[in-house]
Structure formats: structure tokens, C-alpha cells
C-alpha positions in Angstrom: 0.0 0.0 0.0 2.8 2.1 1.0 4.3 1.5 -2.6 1.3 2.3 -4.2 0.8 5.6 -2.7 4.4 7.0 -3.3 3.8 5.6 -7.3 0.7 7.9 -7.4 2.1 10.8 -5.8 5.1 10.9 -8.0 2.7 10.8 -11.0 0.9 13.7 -9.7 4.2 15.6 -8.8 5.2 14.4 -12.3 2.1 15.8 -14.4 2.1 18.9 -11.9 5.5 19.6 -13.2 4.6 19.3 -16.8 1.4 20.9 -16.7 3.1 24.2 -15.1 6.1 24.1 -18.2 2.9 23.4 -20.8 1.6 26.9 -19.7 5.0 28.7 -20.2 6.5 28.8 -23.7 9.0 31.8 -22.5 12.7 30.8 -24.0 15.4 30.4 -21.5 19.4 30.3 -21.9 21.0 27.5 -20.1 24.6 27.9 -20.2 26.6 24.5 -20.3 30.5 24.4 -19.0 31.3 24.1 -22.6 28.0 24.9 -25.0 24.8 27.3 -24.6 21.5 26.8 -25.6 17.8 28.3 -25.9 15.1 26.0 -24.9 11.4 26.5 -23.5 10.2 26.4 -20.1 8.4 23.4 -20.8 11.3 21.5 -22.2 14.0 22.7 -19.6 10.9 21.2 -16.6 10.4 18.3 -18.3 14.8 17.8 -18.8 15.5 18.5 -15.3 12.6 16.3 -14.0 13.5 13.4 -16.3 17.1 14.3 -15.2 16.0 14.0 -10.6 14.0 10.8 -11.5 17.0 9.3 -13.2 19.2 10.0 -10.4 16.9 9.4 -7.7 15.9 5.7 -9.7 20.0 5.1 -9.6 21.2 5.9 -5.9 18.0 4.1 -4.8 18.4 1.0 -6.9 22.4 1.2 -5.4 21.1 1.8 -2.2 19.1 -1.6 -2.1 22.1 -3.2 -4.0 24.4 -3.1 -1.2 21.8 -3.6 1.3 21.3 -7.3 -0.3 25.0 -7.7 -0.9 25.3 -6.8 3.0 22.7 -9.5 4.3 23.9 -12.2 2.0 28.0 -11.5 3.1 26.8 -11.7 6.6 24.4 -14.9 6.0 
């Protein structure tokens, strides 16, 4: 149940976030170490919210990684 709830908030954090950069077509300038570009509102929300998922998805996923590599070593 616990699963289930945190699934449906993220979807409803998720569309939040993409309904608010669907309502602003403003460019931005996002200024790389190296490049520069112009992109919407909408895209540079939907980027950096792809971009926290993908991150939090990874250090989770390492996080349970080692906790199953601890309780098999000390099995």
C-alpha cells in the first residue's frame, strides 16, 4: 500500500510539473561548461525532472544493491 501511494504521488508531482512548463513557452538560456543553448520552459521542466528521477531511480536502486549484498555476506 505504501508502494502504491508514493507511485501515485510521483505521478501527480510528475504531471504537476509538466502541466506548469505546458503553460509557459518563454525561451530560456541555459549555459553549459562548454555549450549554450535556448530551450522552452516546458522542455527545460520536463529535462531537469526526467534528469531527478533518473538520479533518484540510480542511488535508490544502489542503495538496495548493497543492502542485499550486506545480508547475503553476513548470512
Amino acid at each position: 500500500m505504501k508502494l502504491f501511494i508514493s507511485v501515485v504521488f510521483l505521478f501527480i508531482l510528475l504531471a504537476v510539473a509538466f502541466v506548469f512548463g505546458s503553460q509557459n513557452e518563454q525561451l530560456i538560456e541555459l549555459n553549459y561548461i562548454v555549450a549554450k543553448t535556448e530551450i522552452s520552459v516546458s522542455q527545460a521542466v520536463s529535462l531537469f525532472t526526467f534528469i531527478g528521477f533518473l538520479i533518484g531511480f540510480v542511488m535508490s536502486s544502489l542503495f538496495s544493491l548493497t543492502r542485499r549484498f550486506k545480508r547475503r555476506k553476513s548470512d
